[in-house]
LUMTOR-788901 format. One record per residue: residue number from 1; x, y, z of N, C-alpha, C in turn. Coordinates in nm, 2 decimals, padded with zeros to 4 digits. Example, Ala and Ser with C-alpha at 12.3 -4.5 7.8 and 13.67 -1.06 7.14 Angstrom:
<figus>
+-------+--------+--------+--------+--------+--------+--------+--------+--------+--------+
| titor |   n.xx |   n.yy |   n.zz |  ca.xx |  ca.yy |  ca.zz |   c.xx |   c.yy |   c.zz |
+-------+--------+--------+--------+--------+--------+--------+--------+--------+--------+
|     1 |  01.32 | -00.57 |  00.78 |  01.23 | -00.45 |  00.78 |  01.32 | -00.33 |  00.78 |
|     2 |  01.28 | -00.22 |  00.71 |  01.37 | -00.11 |  00.71 |  01.29 |  00.00 |  00.79 |
+-------+--------+--------+--------+--------+--------+--------+--------+--------+--------+
</figus>
This chain:
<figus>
+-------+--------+--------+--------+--------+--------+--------+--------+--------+--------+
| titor |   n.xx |   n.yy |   n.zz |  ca.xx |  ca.yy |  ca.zz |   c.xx |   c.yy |   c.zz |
+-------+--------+--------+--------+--------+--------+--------+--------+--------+--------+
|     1 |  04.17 |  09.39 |  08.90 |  04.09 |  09.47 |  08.98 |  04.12 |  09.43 |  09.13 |
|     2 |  04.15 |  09.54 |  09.22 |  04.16 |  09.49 |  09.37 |  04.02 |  09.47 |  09.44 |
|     3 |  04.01 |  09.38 |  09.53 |  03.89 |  09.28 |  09.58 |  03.89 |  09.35 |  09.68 |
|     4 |  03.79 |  09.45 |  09.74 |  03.78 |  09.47 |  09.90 |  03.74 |  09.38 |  09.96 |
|     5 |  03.82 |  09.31 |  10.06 |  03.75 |  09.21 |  10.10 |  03.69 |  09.25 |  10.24 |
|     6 |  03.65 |  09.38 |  10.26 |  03.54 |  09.42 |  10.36 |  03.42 |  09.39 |  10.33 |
|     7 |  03.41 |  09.41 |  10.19 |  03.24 |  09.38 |  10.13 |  03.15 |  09.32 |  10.24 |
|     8 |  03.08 |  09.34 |  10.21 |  02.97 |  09.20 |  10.28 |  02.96 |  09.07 |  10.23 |
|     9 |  02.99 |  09.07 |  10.11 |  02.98 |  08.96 |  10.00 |  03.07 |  08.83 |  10.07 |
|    10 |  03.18 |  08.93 |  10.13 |  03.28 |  08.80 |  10.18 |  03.29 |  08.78 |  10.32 |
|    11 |  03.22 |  08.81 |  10.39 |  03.26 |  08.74 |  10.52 |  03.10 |  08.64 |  10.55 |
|    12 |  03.22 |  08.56 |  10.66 |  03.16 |  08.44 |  10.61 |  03.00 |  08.37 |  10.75 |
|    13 |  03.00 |  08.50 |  10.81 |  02.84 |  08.54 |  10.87 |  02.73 |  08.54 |  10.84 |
|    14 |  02.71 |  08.57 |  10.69 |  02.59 |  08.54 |  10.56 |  02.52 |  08.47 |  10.58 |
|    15 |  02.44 |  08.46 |  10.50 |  02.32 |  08.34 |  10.47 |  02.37 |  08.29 |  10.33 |
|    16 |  02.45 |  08.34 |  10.25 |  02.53 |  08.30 |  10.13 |  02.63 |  08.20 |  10.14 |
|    17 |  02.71 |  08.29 |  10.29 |  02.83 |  08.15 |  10.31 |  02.79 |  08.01 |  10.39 |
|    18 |  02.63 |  08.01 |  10.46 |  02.60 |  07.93 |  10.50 |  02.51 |  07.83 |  10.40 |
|    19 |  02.47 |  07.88 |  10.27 |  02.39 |  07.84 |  10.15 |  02.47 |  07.92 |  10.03 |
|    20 |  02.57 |  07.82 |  09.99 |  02.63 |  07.88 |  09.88 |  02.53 |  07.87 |  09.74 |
|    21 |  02.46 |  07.79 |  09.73 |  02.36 |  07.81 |  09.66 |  02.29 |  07.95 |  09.59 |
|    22 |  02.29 |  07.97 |  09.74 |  02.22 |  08.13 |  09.72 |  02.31 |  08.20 |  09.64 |
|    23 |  02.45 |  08.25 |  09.67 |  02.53 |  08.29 |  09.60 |  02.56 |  08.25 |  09.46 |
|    24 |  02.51 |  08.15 |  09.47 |  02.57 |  08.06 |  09.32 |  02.45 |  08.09 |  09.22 |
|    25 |  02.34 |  08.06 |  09.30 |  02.23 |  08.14 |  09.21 |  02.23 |  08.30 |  09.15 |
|    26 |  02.25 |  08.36 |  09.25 |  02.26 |  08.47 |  09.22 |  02.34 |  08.54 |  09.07 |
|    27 |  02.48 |  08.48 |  09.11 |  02.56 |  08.50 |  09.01 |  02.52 |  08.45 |  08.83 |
|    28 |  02.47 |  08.36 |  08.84 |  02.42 |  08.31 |  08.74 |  02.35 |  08.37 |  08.68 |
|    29 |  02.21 |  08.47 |  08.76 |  02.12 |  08.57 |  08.72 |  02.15 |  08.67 |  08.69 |
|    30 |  02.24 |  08.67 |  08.79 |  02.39 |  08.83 |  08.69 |  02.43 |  08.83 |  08.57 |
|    31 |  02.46 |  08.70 |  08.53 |  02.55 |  08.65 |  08.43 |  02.50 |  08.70 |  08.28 |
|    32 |  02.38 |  08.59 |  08.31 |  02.26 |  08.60 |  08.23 |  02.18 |  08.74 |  08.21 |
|    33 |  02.20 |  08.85 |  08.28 |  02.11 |  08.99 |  08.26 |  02.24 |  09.08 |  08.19 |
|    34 |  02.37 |  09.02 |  08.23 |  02.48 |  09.12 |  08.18 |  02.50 |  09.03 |  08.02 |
|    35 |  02.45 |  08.93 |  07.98 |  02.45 |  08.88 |  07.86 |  02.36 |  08.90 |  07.79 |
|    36 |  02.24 |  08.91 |  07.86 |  02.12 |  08.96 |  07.75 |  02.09 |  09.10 |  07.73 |
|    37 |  02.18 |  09.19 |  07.81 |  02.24 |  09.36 |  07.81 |  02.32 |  09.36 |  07.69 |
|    38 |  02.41 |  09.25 |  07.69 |  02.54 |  09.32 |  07.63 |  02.52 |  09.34 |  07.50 |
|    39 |  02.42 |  09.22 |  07.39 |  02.42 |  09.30 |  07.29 |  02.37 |  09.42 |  07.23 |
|    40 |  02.29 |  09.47 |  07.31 |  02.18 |  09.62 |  07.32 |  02.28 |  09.74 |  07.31 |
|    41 |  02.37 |  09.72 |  07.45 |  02.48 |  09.85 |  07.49 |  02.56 |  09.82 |  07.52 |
|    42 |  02.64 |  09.68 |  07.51 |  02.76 |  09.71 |  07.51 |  02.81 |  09.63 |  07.60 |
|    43 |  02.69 |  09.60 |  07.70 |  02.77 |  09.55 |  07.87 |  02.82 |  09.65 |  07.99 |
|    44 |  02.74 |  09.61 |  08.09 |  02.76 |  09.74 |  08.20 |  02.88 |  09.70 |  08.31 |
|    45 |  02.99 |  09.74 |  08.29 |  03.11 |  09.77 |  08.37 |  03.15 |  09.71 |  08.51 |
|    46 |  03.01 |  09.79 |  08.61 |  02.96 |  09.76 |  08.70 |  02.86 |  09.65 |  08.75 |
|    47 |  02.80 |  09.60 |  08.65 |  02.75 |  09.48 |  08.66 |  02.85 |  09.31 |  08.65 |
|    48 |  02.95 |  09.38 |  08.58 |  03.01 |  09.25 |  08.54 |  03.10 |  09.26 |  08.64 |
|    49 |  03.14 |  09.41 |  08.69 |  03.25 |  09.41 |  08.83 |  03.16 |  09.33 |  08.95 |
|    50 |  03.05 |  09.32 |  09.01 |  02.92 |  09.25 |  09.07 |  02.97 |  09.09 |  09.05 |
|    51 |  02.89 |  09.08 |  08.93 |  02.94 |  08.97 |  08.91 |  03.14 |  08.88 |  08.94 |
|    52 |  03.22 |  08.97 |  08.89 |  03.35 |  08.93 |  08.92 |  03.35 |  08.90 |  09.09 |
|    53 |  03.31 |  08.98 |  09.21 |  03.28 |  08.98 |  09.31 |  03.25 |  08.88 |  09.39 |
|    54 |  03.16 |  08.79 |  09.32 |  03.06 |  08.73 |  09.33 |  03.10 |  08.61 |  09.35 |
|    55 |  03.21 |  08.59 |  09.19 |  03.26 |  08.45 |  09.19 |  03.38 |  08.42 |  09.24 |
|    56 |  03.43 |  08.58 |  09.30 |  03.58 |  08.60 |  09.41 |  03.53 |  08.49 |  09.53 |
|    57 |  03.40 |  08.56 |  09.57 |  03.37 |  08.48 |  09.72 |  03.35 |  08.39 |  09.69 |
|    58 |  03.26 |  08.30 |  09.62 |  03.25 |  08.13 |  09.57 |  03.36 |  08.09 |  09.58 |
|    59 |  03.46 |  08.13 |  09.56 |  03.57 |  08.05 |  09.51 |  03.67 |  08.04 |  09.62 |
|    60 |  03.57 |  08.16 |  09.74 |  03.69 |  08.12 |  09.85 |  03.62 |  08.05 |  09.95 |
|    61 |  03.46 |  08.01 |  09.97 |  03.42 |  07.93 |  10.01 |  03.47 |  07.78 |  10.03 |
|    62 |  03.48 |  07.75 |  10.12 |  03.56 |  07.58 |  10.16 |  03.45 |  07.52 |  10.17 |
|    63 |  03.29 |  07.57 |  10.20 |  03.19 |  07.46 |  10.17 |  03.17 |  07.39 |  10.05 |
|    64 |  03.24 |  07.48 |  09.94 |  03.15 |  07.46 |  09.84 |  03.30 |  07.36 |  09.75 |
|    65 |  03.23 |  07.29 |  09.69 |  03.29 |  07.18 |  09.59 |  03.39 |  07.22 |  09.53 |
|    66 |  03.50 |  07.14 |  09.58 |  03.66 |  07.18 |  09.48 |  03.64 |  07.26 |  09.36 |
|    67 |  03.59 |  07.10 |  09.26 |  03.55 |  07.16 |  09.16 |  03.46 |  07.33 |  09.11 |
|    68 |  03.37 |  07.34 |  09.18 |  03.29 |  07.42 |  09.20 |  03.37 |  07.57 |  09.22 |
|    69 |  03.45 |  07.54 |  09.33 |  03.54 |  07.65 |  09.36 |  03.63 |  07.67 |  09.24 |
|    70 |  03.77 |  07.58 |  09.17 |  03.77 |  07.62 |  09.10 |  03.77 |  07.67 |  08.94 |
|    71 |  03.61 |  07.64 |  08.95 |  03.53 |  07.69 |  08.81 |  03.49 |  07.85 |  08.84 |
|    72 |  03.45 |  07.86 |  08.95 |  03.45 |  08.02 |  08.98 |  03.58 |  08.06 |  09.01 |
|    73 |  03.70 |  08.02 |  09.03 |  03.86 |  08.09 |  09.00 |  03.88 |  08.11 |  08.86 |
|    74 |  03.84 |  08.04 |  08.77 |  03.87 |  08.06 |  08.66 |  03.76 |  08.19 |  08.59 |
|    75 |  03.64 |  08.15 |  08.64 |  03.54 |  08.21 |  08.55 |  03.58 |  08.41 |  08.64 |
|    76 |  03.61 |  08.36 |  08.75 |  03.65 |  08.52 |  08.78 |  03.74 |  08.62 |  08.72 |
|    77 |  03.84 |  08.57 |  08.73 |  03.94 |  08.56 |  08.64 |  03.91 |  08.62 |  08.49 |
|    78 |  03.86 |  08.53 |  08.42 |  03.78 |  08.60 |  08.29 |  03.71 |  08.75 |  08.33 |
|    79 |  03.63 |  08.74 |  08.41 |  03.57 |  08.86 |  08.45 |  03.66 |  09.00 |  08.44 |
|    80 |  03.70 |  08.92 |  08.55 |  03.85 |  09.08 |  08.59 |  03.89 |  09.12 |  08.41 |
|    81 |  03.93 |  09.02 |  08.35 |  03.96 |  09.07 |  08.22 |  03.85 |  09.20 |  08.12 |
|    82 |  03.71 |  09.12 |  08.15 |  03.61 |  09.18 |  08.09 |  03.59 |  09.31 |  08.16 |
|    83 |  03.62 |  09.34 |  08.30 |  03.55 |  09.44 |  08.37 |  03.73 |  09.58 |  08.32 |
|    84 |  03.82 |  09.51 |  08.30 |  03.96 |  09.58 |  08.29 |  03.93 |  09.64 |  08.13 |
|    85 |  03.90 |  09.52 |  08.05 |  03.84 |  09.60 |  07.86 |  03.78 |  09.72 |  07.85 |
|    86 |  03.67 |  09.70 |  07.95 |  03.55 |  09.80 |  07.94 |  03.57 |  09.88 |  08.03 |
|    87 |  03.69 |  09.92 |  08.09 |  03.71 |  10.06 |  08.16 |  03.78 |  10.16 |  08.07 |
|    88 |  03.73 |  10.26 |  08.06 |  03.78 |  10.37 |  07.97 |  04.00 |  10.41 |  08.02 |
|    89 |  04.01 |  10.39 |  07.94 |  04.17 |  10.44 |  07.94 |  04.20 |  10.55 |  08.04 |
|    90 |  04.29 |  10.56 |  08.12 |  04.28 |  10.69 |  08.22 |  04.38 |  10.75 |  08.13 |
|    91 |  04.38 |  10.89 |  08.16 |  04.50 |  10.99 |  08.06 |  04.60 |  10.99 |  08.19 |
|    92 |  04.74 |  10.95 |  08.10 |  04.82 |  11.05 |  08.18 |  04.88 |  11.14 |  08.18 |
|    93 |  04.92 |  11.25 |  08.32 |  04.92 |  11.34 |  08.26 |  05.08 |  11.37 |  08.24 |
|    94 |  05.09 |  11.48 |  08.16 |  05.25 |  11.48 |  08.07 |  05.34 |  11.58 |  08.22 |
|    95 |  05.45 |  11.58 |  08.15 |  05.56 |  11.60 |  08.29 |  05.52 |  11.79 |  08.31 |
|    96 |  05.47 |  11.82 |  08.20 |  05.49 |  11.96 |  08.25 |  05.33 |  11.99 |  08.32 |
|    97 |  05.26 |  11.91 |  08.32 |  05.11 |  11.95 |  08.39 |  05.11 |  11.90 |  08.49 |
|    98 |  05.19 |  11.81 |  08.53 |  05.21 |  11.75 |  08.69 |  05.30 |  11.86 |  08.73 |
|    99 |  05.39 |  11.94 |  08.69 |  05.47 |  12.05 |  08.75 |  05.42 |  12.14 |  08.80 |
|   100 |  05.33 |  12.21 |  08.66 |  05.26 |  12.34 |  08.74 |  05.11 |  12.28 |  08.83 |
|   101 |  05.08 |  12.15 |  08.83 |  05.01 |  12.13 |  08.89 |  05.03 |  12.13 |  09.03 |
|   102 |  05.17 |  12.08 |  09.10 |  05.23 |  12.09 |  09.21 |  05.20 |  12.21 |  09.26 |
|   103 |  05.18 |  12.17 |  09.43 |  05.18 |  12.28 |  09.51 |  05.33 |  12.36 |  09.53 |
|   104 |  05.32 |  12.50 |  09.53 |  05.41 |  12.55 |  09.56 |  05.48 |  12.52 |  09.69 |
|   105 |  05.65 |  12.54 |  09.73 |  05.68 |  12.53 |  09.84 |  05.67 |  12.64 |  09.88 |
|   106 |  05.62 |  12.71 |  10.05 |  05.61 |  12.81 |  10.06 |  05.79 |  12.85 |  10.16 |
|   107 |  05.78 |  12.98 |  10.13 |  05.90 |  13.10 |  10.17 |  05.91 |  13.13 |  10.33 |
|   108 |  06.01 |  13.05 |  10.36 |  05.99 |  13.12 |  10.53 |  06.04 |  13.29 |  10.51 |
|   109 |  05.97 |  13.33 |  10.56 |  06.02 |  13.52 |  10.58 |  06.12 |  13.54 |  10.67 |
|   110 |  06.25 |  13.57 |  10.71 |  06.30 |  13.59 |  10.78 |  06.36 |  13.71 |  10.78 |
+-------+--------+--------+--------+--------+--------+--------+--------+--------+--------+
</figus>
C-alpha cells in the first residue's frame, strides 16, 4: 500500500513526534480493537490500514529506540500484508470493454 506521507500522522510538528508514546499507545489500542473485531466480522480494512499508518511513522521516528523502530518496520510490514488480503480483488477489464469504452477520436470536417 502507498504511504501518503502528507498525512498528519507523519510530520514531525505533532505532539506524537514530540511523545512517541502517545503514538505508541495509540497503536496498540488499534491493535487490540481490530483483534477483538476480527473474530465477530472478519476485521475492518480500514482500521488495520490506520493502524499500518501508524507503525509507518513509529518507525521513522529517530526519537524512538532502534529497537523500537525496528519492531514497528516489521510489524508494519505484516500489516500492509493483512490490509492487501482483505481488499476485495479489482476486475479487469477484458480488451474489448476497454475498446468500446474508449473515447471516440473526433473528425475534422473539411
Amino acid at each position: 500500500m502507498a504511504i501518503d506521507h502528507n498525512d498528519p500522522i507523519f510530520r514531525t510538528d505533532t505532539a506524537a513526534a514530540r511523545h512517541p508514546e502517545l503514538m505508541l499507545s495509540a497503536v496498540l489500542h488499534l491493535m487490540s480493537h481490530y483483534t477483538a473485531n476480527a473474530a465477530a466480522d472478519g476485521g475492518c480494512v480500514k482500521l488495520a490500514s490506520v493502524i499500518e499508518r501508524h507503525l509507518k511513522a513509529l518507525s521513522a521516528l529517530p526519537e524512538l529506540a532502534p529497537v523500537l523502530r525496528a519492531t514497528c518496520q516489521q510489524l508494519c510490514e505484516q500489516w500492509a500484508a493483512v490490509v492487501e488480503q482483505a481488499r476485495p480483488p479489482q476486475e479487469r477489464a477484458s480488451f474489448l470493454a476497454r475498446l468500446i469504452g474508449r473515447p471516440r477520436p473526433t473528425q475534422l470536417a473539411i
